[in-house]
PDB file of the backbone (N, CA, C, O) and the ligand in Angstrom, with CONECT records:
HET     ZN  A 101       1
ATOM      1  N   UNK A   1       9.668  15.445  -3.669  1.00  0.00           N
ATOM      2  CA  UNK A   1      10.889  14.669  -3.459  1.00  0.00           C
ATOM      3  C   UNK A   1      11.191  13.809  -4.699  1.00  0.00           C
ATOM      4  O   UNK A   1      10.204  13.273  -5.201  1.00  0.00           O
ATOM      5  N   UNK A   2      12.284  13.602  -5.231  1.00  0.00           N
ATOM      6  CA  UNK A   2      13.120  12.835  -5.972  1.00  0.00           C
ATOM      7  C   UNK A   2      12.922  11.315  -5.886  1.00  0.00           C
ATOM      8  O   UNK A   2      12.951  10.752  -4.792  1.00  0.00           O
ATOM      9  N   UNK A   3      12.750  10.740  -6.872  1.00  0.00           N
ATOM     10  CA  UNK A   3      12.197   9.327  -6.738  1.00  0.00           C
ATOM     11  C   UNK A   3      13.720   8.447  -6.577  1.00  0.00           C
ATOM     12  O   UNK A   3      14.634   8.708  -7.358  1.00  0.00           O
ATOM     13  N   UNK A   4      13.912   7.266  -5.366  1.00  0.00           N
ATOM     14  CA  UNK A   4      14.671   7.306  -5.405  1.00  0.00           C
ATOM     15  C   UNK A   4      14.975   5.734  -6.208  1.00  0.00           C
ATOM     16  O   UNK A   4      15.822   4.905  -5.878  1.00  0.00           O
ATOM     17  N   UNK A   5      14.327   5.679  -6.957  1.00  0.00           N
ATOM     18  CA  UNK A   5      14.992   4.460  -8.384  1.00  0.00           C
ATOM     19  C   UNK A   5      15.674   4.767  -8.757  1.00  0.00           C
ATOM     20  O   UNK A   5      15.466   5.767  -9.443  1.00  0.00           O
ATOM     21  N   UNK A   6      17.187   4.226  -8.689  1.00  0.00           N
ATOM     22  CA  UNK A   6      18.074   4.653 -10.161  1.00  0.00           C
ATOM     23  C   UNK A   6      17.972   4.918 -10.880  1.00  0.00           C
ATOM     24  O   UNK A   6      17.512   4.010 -11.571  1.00  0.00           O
ATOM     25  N   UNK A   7      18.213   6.497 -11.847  1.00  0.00           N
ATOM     26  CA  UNK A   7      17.851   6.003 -13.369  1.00  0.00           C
ATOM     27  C   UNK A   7      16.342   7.257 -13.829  1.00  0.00           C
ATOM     28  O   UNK A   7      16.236   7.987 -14.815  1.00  0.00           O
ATOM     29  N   UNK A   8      15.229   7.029 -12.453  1.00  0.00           N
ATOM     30  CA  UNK A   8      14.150   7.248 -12.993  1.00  0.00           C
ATOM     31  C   UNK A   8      13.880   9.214 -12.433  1.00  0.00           C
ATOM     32  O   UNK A   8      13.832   9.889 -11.405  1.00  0.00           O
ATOM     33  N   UNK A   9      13.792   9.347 -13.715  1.00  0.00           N
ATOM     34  CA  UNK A   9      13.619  11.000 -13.444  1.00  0.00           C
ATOM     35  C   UNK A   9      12.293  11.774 -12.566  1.00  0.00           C
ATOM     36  O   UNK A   9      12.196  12.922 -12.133  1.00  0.00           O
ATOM     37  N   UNK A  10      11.429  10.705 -12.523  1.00  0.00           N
ATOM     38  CA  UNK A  10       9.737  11.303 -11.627  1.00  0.00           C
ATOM     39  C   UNK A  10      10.410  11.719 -10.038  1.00  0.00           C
ATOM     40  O   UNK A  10      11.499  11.522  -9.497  1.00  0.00           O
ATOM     41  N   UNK A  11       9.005  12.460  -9.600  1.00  0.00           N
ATOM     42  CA  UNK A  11       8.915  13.231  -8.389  1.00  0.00           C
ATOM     43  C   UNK A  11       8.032  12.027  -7.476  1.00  0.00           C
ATOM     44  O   UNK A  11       7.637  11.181  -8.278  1.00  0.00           O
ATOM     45  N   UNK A  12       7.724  11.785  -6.461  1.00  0.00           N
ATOM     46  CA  UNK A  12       7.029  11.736  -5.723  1.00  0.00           C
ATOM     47  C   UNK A  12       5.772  12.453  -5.485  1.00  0.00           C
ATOM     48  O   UNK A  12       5.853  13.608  -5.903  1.00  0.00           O
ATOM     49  N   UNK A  13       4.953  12.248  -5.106  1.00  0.00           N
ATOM     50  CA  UNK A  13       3.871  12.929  -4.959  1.00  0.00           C
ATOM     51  C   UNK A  13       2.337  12.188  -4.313  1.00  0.00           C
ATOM     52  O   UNK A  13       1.636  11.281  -4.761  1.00  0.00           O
ATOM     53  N   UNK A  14       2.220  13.032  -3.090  1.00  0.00           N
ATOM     54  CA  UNK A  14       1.221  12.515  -2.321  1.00  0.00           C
ATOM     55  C   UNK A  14      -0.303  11.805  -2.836  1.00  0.00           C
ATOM     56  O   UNK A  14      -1.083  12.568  -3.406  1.00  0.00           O
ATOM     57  N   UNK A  15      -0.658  10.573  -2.666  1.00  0.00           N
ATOM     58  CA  UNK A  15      -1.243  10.087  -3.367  1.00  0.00           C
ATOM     59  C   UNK A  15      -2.231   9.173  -1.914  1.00  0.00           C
ATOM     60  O   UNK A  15      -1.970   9.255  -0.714  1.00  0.00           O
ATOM     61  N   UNK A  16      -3.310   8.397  -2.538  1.00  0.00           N
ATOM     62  CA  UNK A  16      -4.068   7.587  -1.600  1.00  0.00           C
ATOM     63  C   UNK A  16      -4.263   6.416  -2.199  1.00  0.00           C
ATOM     64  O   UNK A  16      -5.278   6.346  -2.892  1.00  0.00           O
ATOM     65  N   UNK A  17      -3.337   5.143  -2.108  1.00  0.00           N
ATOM     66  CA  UNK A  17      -3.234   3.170  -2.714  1.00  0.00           C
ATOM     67  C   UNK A  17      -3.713   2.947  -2.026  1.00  0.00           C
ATOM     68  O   UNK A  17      -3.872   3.385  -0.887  1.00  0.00           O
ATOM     69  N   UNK A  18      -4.204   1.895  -2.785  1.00  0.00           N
ATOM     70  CA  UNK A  18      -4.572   0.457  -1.853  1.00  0.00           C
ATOM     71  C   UNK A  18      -3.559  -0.211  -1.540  1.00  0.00           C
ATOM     72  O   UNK A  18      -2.783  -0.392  -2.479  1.00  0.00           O
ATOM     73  N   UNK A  19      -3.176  -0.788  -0.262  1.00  0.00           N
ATOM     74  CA  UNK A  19      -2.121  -1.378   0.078  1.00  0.00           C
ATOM     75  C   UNK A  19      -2.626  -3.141  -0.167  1.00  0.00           C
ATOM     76  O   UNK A  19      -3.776  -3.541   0.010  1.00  0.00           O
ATOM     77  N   UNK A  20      -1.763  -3.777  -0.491  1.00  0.00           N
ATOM     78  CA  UNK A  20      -2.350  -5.448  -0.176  1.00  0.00           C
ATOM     79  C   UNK A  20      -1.224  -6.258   1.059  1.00  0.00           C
ATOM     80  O   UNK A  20      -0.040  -6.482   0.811  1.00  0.00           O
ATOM     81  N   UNK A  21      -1.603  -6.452   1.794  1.00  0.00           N
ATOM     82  CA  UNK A  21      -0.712  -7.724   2.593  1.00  0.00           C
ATOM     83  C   UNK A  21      -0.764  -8.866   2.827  1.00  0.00           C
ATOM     84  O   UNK A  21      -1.794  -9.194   3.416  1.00  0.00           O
ATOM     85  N   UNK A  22       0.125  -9.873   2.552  1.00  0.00           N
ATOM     86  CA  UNK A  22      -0.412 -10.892   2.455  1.00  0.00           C
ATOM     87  C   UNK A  22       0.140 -11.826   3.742  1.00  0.00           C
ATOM     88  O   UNK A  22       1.335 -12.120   3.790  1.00  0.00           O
ATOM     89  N   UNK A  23      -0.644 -12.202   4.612  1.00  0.00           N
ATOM     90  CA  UNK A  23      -0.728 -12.438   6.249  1.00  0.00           C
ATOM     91  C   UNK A  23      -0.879 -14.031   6.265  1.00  0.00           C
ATOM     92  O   UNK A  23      -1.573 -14.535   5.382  1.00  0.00           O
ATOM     93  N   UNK A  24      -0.361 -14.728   7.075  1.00  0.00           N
ATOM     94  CA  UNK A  24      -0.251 -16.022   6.970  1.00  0.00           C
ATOM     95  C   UNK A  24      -1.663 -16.662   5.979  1.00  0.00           C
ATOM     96  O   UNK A  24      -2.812 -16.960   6.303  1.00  0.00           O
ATOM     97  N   UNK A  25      -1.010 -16.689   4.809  1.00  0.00           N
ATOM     98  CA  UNK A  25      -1.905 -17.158   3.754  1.00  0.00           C
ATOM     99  C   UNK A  25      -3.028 -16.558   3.291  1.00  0.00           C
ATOM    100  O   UNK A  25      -3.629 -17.062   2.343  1.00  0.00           O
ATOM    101  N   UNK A  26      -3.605 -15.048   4.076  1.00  0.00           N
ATOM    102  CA  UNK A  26      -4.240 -14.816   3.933  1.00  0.00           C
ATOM    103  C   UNK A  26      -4.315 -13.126   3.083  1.00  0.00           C
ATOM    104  O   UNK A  26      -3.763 -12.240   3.735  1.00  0.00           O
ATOM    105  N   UNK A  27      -4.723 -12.839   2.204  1.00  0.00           N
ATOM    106  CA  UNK A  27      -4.382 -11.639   1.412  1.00  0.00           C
ATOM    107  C   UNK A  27      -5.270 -10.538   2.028  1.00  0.00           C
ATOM    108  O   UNK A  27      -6.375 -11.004   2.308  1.00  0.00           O
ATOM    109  N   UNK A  28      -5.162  -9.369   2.298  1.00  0.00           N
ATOM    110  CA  UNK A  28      -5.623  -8.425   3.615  1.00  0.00           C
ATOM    111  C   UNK A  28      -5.244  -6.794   2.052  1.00  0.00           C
ATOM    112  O   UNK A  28      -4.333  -6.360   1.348  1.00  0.00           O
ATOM    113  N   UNK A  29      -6.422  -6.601   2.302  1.00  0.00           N
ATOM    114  CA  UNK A  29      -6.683  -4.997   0.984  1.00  0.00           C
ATOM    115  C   UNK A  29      -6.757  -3.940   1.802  1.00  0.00           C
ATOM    116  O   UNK A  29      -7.844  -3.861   2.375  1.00  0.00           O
ATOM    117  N   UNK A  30      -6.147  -3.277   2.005  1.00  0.00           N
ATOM    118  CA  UNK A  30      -6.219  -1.862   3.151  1.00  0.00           C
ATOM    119  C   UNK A  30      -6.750  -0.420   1.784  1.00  0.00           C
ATOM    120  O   UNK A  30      -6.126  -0.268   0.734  1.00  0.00           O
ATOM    121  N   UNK A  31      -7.491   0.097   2.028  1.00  0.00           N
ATOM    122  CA  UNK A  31      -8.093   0.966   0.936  1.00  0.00           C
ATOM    123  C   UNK A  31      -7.913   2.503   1.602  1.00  0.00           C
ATOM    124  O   UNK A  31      -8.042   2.845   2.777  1.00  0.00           O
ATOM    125  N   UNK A  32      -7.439   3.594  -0.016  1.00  0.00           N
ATOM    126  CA  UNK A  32      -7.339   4.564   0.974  1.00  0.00           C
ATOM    127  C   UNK A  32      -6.105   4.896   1.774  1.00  0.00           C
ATOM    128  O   UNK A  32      -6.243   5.658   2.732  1.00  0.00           O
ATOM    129  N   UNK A  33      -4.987   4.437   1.505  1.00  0.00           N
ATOM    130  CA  UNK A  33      -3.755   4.149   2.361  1.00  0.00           C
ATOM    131  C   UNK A  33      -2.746   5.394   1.937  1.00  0.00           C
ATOM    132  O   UNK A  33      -2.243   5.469   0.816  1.00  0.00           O
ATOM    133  N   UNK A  34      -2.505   6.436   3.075  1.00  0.00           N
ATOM    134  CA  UNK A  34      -1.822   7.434   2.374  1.00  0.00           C
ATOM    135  C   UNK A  34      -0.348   7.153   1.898  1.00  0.00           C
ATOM    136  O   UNK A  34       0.355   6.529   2.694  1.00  0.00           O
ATOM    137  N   UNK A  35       0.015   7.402   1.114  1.00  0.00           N
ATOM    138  CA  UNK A  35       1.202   7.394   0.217  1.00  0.00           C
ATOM    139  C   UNK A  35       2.112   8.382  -0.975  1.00  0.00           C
ATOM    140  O   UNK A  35       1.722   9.030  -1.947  1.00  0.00           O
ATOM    141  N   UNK A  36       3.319   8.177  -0.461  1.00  0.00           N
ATOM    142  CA  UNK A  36       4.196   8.420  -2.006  1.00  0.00           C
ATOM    143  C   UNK A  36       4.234   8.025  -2.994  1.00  0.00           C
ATOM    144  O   UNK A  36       5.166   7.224  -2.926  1.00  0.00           O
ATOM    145  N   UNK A  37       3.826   7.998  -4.061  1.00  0.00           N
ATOM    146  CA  UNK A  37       3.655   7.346  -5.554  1.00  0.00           C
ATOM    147  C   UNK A  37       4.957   8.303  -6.762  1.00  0.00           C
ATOM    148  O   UNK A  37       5.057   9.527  -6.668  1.00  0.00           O
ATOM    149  N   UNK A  38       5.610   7.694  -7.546  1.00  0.00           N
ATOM    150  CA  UNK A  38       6.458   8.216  -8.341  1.00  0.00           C
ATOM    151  C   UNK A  38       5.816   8.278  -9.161  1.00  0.00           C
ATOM    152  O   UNK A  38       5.242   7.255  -9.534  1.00  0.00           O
ATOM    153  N   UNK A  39       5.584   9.680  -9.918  1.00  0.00           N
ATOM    154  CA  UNK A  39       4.725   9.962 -10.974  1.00  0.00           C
ATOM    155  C   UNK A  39       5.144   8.991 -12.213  1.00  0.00           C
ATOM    156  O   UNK A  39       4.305   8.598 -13.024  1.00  0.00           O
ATOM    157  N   UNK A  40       6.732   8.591 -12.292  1.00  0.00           N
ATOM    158  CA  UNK A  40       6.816   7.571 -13.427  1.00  0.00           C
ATOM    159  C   UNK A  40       6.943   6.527 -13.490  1.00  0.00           C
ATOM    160  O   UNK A  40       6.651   5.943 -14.533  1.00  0.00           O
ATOM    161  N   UNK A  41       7.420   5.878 -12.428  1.00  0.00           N
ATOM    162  CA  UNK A  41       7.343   4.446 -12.300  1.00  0.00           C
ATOM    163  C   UNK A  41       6.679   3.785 -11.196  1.00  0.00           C
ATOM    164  O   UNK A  41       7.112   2.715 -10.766  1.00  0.00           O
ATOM    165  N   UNK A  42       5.839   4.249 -10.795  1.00  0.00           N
ATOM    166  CA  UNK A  42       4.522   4.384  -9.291  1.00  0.00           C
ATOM    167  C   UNK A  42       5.202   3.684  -8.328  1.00  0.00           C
ATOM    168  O   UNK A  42       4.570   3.013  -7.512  1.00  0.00           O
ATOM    169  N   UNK A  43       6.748   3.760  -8.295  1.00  0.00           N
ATOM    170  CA  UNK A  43       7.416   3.311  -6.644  1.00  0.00           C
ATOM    171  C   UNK A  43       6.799   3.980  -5.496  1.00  0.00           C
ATOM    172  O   UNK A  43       7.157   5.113  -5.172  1.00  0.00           O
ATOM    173  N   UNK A  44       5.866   3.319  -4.847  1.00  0.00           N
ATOM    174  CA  UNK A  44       5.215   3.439  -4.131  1.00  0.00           C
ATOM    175  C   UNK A  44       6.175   3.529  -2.297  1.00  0.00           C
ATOM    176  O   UNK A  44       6.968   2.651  -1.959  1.00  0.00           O
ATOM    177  N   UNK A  45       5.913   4.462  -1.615  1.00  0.00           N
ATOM    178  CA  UNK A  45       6.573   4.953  -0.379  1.00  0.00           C
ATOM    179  C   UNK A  45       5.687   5.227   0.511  1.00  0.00           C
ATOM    180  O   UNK A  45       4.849   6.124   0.418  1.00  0.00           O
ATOM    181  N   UNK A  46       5.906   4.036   1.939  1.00  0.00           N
ATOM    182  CA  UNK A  46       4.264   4.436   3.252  1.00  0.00           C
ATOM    183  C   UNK A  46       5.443   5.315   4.305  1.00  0.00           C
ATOM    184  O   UNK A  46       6.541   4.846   4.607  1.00  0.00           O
ATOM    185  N   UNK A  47       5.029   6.398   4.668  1.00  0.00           N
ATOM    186  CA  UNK A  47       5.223   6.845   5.871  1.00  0.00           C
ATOM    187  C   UNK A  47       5.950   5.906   7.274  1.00  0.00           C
ATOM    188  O   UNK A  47       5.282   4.883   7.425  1.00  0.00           O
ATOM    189  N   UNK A  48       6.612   5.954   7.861  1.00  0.00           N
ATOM    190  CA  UNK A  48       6.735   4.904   8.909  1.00  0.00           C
ATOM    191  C   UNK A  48       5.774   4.666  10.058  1.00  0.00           C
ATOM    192  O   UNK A  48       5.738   3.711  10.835  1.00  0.00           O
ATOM    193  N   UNK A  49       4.821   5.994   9.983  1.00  0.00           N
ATOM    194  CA  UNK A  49       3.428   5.955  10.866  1.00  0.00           C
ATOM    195  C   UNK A  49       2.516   5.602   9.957  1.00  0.00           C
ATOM    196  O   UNK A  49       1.420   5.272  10.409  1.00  0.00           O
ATOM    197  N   UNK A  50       2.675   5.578   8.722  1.00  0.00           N
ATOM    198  CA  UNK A  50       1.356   5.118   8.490  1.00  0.00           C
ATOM    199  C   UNK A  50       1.307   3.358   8.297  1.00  0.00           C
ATOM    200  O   UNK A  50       0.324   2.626   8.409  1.00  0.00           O
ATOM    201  N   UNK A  51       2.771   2.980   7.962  1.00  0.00           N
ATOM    202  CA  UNK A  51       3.152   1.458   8.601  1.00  0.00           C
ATOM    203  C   UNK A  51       3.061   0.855   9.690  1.00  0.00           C
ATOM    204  O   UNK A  51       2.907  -0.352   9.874  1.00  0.00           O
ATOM    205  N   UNK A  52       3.191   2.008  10.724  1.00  0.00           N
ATOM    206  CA  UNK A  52       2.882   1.684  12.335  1.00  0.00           C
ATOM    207  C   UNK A  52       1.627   1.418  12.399  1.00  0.00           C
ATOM    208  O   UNK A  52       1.302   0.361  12.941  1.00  0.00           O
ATOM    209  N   UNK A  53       0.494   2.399  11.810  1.00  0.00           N
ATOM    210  CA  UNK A  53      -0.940   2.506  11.597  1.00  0.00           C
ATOM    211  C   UNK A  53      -1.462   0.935  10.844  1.00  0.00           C
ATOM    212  O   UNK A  53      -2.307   0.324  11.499  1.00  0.00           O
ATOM    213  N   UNK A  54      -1.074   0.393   9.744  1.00  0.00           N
ATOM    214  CA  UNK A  54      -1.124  -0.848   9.140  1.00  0.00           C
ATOM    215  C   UNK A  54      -1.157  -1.541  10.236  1.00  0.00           C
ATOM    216  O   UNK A  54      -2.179  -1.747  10.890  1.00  0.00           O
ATOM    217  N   UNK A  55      -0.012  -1.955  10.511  1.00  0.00           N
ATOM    218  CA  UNK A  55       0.215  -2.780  11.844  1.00  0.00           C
ATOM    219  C   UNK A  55      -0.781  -2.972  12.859  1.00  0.00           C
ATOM    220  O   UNK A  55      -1.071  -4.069  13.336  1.00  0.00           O
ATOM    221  N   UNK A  56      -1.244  -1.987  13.142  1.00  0.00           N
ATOM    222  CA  UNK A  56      -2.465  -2.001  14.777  1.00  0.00           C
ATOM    223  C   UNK A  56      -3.644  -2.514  13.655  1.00  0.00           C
ATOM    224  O   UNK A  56      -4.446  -3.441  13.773  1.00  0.00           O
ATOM    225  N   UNK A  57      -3.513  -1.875  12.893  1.00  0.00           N
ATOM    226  CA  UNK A  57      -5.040  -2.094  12.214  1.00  0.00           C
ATOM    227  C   UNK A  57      -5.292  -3.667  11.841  1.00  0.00           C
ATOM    228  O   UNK A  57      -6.409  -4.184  11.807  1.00  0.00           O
ATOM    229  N   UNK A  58      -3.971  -4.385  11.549  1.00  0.00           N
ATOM    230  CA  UNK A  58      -4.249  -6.054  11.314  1.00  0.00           C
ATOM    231  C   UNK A  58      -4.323  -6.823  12.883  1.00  0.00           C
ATOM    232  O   UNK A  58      -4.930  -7.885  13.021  1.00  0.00           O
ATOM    233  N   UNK A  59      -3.589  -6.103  14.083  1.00  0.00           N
ATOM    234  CA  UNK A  59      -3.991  -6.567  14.928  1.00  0.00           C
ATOM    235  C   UNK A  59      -4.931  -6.337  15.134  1.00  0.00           C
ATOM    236  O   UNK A  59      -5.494  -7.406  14.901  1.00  0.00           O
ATOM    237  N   UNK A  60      -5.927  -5.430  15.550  1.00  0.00           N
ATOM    238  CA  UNK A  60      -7.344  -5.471  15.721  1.00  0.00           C
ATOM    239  C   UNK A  60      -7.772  -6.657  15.264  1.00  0.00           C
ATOM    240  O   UNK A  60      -8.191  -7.253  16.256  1.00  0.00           O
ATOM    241  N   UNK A  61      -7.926  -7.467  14.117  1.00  0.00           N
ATOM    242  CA  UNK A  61      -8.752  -8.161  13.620  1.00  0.00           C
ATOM    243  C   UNK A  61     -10.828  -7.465  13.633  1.00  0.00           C
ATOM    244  O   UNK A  61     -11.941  -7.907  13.917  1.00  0.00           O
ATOM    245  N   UNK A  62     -10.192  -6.183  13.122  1.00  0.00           N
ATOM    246  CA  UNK A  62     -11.496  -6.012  13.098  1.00  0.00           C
ATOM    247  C   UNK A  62     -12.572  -6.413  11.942  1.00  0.00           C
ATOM    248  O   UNK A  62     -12.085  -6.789  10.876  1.00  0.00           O
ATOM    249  N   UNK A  63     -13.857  -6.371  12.045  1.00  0.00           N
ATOM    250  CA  UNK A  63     -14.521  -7.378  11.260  1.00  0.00           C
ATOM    251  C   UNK A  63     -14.047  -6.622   9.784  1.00  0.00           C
ATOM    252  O   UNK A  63     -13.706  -5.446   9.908  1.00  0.00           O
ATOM    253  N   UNK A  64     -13.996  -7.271   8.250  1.00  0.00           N
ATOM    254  CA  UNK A  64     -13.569  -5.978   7.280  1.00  0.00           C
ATOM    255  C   UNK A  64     -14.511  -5.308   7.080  1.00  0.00           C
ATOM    256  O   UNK A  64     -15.464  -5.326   7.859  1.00  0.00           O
ATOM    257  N   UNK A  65     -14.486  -4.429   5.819  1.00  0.00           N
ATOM    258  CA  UNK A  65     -15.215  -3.257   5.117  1.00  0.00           C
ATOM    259  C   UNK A  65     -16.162  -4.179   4.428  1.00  0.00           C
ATOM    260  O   UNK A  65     -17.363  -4.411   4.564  1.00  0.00           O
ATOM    261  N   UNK A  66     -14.923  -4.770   3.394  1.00  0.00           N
ATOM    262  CA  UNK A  66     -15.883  -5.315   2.381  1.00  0.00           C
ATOM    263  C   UNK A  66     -15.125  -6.704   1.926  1.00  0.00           C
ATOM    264  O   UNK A  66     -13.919  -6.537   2.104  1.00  0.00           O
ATOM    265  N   UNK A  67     -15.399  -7.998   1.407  1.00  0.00           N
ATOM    266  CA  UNK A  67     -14.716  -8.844   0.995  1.00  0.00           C
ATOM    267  C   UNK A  67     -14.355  -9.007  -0.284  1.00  0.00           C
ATOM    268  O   UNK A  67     -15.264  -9.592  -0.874  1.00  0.00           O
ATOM    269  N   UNK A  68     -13.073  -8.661  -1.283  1.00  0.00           N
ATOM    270  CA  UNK A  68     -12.598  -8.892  -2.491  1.00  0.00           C
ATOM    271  C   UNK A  68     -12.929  -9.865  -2.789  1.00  0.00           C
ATOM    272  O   UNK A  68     -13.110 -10.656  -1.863  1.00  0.00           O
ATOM    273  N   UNK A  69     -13.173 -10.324  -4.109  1.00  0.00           N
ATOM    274  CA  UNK A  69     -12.944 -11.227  -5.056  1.00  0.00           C
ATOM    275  C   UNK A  69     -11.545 -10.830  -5.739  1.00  0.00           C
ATOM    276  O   UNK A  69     -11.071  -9.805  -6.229  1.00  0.00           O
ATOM    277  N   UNK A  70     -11.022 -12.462  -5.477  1.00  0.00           N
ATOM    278  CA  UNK A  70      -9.589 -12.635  -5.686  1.00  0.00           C
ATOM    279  C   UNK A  70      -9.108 -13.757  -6.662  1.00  0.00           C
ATOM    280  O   UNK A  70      -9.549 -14.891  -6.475  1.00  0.00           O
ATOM    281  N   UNK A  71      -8.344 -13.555  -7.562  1.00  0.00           N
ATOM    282  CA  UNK A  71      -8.743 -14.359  -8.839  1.00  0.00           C
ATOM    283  C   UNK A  71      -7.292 -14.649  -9.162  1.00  0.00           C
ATOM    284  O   UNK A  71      -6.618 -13.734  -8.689  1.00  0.00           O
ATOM    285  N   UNK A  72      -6.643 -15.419  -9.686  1.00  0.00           N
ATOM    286  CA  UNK A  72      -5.494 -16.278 -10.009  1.00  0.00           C
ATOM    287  C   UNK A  72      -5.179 -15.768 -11.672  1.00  0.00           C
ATOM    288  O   UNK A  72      -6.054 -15.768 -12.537  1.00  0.00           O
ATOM    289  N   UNK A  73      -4.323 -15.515 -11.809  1.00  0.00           N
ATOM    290  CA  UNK A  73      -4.024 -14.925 -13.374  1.00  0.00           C
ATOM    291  C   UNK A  73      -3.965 -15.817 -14.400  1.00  0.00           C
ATOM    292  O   UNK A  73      -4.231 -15.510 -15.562  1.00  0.00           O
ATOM    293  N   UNK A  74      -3.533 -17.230 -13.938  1.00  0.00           N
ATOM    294  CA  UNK A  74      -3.262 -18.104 -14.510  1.00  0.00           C
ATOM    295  C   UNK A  74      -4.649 -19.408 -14.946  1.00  0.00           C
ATOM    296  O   UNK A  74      -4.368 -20.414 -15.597  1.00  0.00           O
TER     297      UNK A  74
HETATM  298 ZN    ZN A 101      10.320   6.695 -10.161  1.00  0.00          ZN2+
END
């Protein structure tokens, strides 16, 4: 599929991100997250089930995988 940025000539193409969300103050790393990625400008595209899937998975509050180190750029 056709990337749909103005302008930008890349394809889409099935890929696996890390998603990040950031939840009342709290920053949440979903790993593994299937996705559309634009081969040229990595506009990234989730499925609407696999957004549905996000969703249950932050309700759970299940215990995580693993805990990031999260660091301030500045
Ligand atoms: Zn693109």
């Amino acid at each position: 599929m056709k990337c749909s940025i103005q302008g930008c000539p890349g394809e889409y193409e099935a890929r696996s991100v890390m998603h990040t969300v950031r939840r009342e103050g709290q920053v949440i790393v979903i790993d593994h997250v299937p996705a559309d990625v634009c081969t040229v400008c990595g506009d990234t595209l989730l499925q609407p089930d696999t957004v549905r899937k996000i969703a249950t998975l932050l309700q759970q509050k299940r215990q995580p995988a693993s805990r990031v180190p999260l660091y301030e750029f500045a």
